[in-house]
Backbone as JSON, one array per atom type, in Angstrom:
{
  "sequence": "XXXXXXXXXXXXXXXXXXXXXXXXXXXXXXXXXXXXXXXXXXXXXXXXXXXXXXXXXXXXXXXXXXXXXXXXXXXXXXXXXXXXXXXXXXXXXXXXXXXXXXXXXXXXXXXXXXXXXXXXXXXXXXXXXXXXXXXXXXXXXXXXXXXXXXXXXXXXXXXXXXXXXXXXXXXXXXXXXXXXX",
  "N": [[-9.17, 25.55, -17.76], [-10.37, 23.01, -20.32], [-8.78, 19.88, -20.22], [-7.18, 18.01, -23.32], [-8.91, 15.14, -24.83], [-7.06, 13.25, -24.91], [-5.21, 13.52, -22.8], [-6.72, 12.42, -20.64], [-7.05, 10.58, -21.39], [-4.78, 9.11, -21.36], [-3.75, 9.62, -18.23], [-5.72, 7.8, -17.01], [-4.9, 5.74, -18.15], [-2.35, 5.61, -16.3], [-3.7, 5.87, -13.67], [-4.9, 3.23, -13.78], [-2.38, 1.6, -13.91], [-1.89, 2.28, -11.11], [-3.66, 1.65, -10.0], [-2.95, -1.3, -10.18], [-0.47, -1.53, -8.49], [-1.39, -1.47, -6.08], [-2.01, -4.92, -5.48], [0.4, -5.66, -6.58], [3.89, -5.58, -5.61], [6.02, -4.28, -6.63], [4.59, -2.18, -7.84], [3.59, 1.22, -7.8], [0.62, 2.47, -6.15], [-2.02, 3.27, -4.11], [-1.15, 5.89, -3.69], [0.28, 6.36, -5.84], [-1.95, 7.14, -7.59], [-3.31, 8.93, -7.13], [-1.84, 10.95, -7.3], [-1.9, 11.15, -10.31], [-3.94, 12.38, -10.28], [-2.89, 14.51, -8.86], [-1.48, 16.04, -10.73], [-2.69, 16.17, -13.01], [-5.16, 17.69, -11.99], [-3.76, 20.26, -11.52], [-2.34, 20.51, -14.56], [-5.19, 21.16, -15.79], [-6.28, 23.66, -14.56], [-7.82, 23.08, -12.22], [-10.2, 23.12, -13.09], [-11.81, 20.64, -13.99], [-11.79, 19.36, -12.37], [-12.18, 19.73, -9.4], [-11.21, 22.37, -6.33], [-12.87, 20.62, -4.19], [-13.53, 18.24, -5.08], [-10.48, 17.22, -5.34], [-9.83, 17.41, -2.54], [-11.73, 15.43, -1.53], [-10.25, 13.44, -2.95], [-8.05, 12.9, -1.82], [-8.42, 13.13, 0.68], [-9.22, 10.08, 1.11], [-6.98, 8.93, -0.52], [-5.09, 9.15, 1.68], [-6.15, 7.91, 3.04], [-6.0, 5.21, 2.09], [-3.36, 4.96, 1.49], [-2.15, 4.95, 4.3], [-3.38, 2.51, 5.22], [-2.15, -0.07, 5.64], [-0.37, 0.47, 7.26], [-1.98, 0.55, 9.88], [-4.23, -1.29, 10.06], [-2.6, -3.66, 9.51], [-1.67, -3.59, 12.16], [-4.15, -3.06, 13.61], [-5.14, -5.74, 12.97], [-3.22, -7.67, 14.35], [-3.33, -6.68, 17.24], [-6.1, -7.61, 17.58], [-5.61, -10.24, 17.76], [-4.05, -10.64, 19.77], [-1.85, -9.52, 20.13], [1.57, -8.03, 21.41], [2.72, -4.47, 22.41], [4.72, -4.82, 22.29], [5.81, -6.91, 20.31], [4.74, -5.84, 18.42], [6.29, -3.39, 17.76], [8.49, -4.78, 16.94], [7.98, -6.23, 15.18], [7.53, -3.86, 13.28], [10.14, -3.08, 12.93], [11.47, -5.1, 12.09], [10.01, -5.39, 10.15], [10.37, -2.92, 8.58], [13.46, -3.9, 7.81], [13.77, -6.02, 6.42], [12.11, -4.83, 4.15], [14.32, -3.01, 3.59], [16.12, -4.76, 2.87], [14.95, -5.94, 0.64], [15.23, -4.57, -1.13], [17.74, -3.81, -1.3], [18.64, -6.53, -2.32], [17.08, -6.73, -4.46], [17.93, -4.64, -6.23], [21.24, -5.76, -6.52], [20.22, -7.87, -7.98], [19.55, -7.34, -9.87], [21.99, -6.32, -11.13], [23.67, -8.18, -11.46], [22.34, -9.86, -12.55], [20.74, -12.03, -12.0], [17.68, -12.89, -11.21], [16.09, -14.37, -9.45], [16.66, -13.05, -7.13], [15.04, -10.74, -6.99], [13.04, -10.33, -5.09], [11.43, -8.79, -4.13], [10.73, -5.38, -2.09], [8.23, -5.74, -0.63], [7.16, -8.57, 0.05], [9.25, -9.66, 1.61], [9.18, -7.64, 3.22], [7.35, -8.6, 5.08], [6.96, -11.12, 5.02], [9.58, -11.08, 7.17], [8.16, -9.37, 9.44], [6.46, -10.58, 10.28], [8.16, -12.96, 11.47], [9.32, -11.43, 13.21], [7.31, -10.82, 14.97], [6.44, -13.37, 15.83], [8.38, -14.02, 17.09], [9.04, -12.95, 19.11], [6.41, -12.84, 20.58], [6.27, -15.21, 21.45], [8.54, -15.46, 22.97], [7.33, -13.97, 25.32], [5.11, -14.84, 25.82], [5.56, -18.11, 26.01], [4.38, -19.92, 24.38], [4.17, -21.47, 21.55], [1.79, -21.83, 19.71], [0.06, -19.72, 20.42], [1.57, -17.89, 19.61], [1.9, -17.93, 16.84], [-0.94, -17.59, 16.39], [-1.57, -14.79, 17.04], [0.21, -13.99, 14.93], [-1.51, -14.27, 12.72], [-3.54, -13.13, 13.16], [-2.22, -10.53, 12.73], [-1.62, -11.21, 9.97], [-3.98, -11.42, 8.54], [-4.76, -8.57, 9.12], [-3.0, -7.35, 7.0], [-4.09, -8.39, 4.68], [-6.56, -7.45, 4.7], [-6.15, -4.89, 4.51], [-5.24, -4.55, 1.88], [-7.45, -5.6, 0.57], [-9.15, -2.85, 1.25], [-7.55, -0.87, 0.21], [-7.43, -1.72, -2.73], [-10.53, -1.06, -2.89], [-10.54, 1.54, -2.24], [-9.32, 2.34, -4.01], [-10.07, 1.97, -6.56], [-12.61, 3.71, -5.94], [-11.22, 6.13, -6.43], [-10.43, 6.27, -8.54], [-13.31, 6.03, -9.57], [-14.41, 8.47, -8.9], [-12.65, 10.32, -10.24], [-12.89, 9.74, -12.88], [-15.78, 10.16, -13.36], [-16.05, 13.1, -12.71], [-13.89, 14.23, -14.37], [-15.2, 13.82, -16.97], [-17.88, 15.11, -16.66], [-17.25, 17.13, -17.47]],
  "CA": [[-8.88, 25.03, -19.07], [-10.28, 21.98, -20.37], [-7.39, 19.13, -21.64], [-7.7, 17.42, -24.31], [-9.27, 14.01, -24.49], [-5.95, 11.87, -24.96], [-4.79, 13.73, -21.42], [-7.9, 12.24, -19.73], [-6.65, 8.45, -21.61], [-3.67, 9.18, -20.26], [-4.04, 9.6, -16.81], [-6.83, 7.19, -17.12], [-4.32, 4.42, -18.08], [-1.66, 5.76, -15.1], [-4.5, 5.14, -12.37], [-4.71, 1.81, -13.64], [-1.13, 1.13, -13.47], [-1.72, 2.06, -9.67], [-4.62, 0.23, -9.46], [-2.24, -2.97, -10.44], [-0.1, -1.72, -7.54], [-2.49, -2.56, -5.22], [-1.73, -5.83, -5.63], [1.81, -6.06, -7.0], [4.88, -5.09, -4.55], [6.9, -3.08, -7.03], [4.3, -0.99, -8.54], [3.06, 1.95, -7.41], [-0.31, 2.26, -5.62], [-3.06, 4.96, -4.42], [-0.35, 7.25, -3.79], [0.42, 6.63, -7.59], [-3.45, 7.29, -8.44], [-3.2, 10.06, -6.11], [-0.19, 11.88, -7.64], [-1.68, 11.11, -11.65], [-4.86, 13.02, -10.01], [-3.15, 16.2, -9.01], [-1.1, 16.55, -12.14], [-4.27, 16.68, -14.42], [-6.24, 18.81, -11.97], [-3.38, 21.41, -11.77], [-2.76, 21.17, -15.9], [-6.11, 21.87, -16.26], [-6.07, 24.29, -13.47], [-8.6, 22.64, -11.55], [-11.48, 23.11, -13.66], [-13.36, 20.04, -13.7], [-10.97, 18.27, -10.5], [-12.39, 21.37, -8.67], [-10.53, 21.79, -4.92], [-13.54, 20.05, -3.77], [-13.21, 16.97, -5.75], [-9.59, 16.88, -5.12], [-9.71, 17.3, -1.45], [-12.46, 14.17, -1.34], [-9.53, 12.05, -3.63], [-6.67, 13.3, -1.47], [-8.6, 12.19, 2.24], [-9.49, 9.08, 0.36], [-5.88, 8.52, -0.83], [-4.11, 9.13, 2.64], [-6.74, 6.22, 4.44], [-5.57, 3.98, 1.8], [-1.39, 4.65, 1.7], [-1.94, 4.53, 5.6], [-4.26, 1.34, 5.8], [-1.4, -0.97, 6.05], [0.01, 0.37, 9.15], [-3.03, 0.78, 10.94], [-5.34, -2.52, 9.63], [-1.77, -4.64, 10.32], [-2.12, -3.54, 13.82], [-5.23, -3.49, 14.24], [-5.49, -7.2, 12.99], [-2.85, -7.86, 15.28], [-4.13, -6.54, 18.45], [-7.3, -8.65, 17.79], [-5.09, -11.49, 17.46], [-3.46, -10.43, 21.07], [-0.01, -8.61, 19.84], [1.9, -7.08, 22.48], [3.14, -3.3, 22.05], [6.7, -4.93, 22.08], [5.57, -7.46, 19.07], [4.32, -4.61, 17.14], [7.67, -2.82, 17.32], [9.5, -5.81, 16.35], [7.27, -6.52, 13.42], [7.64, -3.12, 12.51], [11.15, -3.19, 13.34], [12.23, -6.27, 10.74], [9.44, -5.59, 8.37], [11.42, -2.12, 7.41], [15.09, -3.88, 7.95], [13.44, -7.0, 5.78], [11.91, -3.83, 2.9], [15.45, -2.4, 2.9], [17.2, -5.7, 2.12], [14.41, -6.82, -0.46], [15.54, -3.31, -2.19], [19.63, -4.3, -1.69], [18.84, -7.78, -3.14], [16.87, -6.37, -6.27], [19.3, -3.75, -7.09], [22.01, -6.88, -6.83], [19.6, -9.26, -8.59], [19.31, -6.86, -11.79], [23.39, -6.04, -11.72], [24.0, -9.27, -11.52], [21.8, -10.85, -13.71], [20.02, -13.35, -10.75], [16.29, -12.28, -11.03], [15.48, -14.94, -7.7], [17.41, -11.91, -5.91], [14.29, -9.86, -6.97], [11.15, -11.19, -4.75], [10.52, -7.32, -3.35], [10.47, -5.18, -0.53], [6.98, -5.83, -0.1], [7.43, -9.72, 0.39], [10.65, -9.7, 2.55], [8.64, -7.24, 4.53], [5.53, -8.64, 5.4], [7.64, -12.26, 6.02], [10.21, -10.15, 8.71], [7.68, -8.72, 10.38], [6.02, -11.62, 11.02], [9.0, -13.32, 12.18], [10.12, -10.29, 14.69], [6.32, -10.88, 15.8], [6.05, -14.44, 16.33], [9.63, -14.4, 18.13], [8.49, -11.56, 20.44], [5.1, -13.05, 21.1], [6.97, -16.64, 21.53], [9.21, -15.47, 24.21], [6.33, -13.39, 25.95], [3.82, -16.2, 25.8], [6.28, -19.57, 25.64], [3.64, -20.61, 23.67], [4.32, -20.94, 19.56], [0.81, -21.52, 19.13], [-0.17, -18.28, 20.72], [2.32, -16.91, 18.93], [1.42, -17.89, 15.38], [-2.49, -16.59, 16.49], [-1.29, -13.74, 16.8], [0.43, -13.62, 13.64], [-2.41, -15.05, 12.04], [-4.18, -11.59, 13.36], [-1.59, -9.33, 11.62], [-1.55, -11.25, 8.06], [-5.65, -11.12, 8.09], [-5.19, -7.19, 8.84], [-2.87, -7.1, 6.2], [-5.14, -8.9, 3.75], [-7.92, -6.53, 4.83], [-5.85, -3.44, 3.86], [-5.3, -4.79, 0.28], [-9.23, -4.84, 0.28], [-9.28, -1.12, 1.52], [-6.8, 0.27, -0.72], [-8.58, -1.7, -3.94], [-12.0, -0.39, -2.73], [-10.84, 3.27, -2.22], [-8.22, 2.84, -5.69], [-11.37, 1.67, -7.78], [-13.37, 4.58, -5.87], [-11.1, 7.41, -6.68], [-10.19, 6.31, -10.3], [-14.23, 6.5, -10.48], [-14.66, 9.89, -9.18], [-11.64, 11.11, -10.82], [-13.5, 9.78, -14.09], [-16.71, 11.3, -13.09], [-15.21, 14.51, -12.43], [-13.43, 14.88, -15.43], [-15.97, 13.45, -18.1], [-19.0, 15.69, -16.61], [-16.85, 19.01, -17.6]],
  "C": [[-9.13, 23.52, -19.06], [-8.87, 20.94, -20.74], [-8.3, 19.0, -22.46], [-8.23, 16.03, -24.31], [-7.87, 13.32, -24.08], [-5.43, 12.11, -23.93], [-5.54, 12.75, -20.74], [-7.07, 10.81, -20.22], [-5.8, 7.97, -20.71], [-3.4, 9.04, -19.21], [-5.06, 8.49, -16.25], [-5.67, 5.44, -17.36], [-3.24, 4.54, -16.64], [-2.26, 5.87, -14.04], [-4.59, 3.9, -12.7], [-3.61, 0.83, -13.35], [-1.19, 0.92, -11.68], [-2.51, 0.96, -9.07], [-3.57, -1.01, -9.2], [-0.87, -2.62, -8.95], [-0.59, -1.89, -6.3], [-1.68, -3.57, -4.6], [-0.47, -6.39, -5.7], [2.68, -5.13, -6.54], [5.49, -3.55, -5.24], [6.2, -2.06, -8.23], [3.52, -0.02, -7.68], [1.42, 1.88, -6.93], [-0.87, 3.57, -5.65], [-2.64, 5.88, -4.17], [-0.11, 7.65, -4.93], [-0.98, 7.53, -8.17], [-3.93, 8.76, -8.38], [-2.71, 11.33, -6.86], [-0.9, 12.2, -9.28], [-3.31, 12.26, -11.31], [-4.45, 14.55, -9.46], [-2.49, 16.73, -10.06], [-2.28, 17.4, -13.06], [-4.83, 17.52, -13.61], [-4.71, 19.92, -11.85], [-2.79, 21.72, -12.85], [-3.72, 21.6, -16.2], [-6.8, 22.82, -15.33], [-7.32, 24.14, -12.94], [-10.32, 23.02, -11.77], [-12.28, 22.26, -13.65], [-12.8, 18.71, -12.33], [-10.92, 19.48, -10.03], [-11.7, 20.97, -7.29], [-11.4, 20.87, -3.88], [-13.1, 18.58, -3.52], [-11.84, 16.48, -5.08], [-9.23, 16.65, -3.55], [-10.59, 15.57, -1.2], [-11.21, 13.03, -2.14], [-8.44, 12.18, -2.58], [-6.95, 12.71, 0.36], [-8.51, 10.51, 1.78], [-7.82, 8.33, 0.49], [-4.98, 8.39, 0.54], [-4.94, 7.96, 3.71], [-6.17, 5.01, 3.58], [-4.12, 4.06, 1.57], [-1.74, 3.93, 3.46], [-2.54, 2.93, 6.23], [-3.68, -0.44, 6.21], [-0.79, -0.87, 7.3], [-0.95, 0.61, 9.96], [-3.78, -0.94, 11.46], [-4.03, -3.61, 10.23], [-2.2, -4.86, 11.46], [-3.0, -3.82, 14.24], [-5.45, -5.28, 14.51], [-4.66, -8.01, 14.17], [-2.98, -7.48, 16.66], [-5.38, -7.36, 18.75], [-6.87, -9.88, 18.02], [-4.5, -11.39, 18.89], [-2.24, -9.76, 20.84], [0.37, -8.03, 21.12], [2.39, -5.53, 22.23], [4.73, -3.97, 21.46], [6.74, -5.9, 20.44], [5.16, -6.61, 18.2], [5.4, -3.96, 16.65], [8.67, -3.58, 16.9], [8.92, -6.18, 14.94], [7.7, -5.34, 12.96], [8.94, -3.09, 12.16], [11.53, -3.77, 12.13], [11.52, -5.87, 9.81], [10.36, -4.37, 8.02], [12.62, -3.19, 7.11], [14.33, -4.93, 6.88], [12.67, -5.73, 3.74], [13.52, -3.7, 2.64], [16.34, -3.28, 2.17], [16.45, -6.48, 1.34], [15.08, -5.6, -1.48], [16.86, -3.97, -2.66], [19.23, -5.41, -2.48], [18.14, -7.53, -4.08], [17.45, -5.78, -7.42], [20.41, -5.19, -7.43], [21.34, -7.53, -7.95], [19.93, -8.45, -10.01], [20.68, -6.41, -12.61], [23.7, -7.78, -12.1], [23.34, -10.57, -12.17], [20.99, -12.48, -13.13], [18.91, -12.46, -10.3], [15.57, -13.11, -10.23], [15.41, -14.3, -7.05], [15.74, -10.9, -5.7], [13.15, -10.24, -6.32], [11.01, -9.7, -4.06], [10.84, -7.09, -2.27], [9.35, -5.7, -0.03], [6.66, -7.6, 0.77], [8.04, -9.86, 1.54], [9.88, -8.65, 3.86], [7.9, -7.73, 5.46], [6.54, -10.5, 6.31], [8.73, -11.6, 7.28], [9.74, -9.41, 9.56], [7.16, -9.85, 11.18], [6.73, -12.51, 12.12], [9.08, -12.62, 13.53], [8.46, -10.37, 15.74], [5.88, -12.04, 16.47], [7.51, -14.36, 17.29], [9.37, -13.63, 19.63], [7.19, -12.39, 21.18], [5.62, -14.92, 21.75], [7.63, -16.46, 22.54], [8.27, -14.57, 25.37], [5.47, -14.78, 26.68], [4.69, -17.69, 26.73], [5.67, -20.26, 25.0], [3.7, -20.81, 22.05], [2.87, -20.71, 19.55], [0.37, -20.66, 19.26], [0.43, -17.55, 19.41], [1.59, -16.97, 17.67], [-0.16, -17.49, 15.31], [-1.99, -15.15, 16.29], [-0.41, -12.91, 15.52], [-0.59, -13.88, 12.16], [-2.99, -13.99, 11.91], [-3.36, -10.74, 12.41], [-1.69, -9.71, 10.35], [-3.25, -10.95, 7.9], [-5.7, -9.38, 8.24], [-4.42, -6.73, 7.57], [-3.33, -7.25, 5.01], [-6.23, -7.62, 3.92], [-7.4, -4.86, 4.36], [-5.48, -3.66, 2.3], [-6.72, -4.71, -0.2], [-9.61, -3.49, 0.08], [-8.75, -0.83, 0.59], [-7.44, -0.33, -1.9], [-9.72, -0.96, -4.04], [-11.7, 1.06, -3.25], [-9.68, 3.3, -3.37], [-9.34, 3.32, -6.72], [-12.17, 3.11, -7.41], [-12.71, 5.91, -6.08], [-10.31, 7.12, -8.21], [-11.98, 7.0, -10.47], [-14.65, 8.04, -10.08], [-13.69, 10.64, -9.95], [-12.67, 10.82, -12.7], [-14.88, 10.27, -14.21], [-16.74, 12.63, -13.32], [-15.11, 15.15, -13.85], [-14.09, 14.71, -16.7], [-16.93, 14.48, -18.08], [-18.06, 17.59, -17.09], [-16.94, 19.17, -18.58]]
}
């Protein structure tokens, strides 16, 4: 069953929303784009988002959720990371997500919207930390250290690339897809 056009708008404006999470902490991303892509193919029971199609958006979608914990690492291993700095980055960046969450929930009871800077922020700075402190008492070197953190923010930069690339590329097959039916 075809939809109807204004479905297709629809869904067509809720990949763009993801798109914009990409970029911005507290919106959804290509898991979002992901998710507004199997709705529509199983309302329109996968008539023109055939299992093909959807399997090509759905590999797609799991290299770019995952491309932050991989591309981090990676960047940090190029940079020299140790196994033990990796688990400490990872380490604070959750404990640094969970208490950007506590201090947003606070910020919005309480009417102090400073409180709100994100998990995504609070993460990315507490990982770094738990990685330069780790790589700092490894080393004794700061400057080492901050190379090596220098490595993890450039892999994290490089997975905001990835996940744009493969957002933009499965909004356009998803609009491909569903226009040629």
């Amino acid at each position: 069953m075809v939809l109807p056009m204004w479905a297709f708008w629809a869904a067509l404006i809720a990949m763009a929303i993801g798109l914009l999470g990409v970029f911005l902490p507290l919106v959804p991303g290509v898991g979002f784009i992901w998710l507004v892509a199997l709705i529509y193919a199983i309302a329109e029971g996968f008539a023109t988002i055939d299992p093909i199609t959807f399997i090509v958006l759905t590999i797609l979608g799991a290299i770019g959720v995952t491309s932050d914990i991989w591309m981090s690492k990676l960047g940090a291993k190029l940079g020299g990371a140790s196994f033990r700095a990796l688990l400490a980055g990872l380490g604070l960046g959750i404990l640094g997500a969970i208490i950007g969450i506590a201090l947003g929930i606070i910020g919005i009871f309480a009417g102090l919207p400073f409180l709100q800077i994100g998990a995504g922020p609070l993460a990315i700075v507490c990982a770094l930390i738990g990685i330069f402190l780790v790589e700092w008492r490894i080393r004794g070197d700061w400057r080492e250290a901050l190379k090596v953190c220098g490595g993890w923010l450039v892999g994290c930069a490089a997975s905001g690339v990835v996940q744009g690339g493969i957002s933009v590329l499965m909004i356009l097959i998803f609009v491909w897809q569903a226009l040629k039916g």
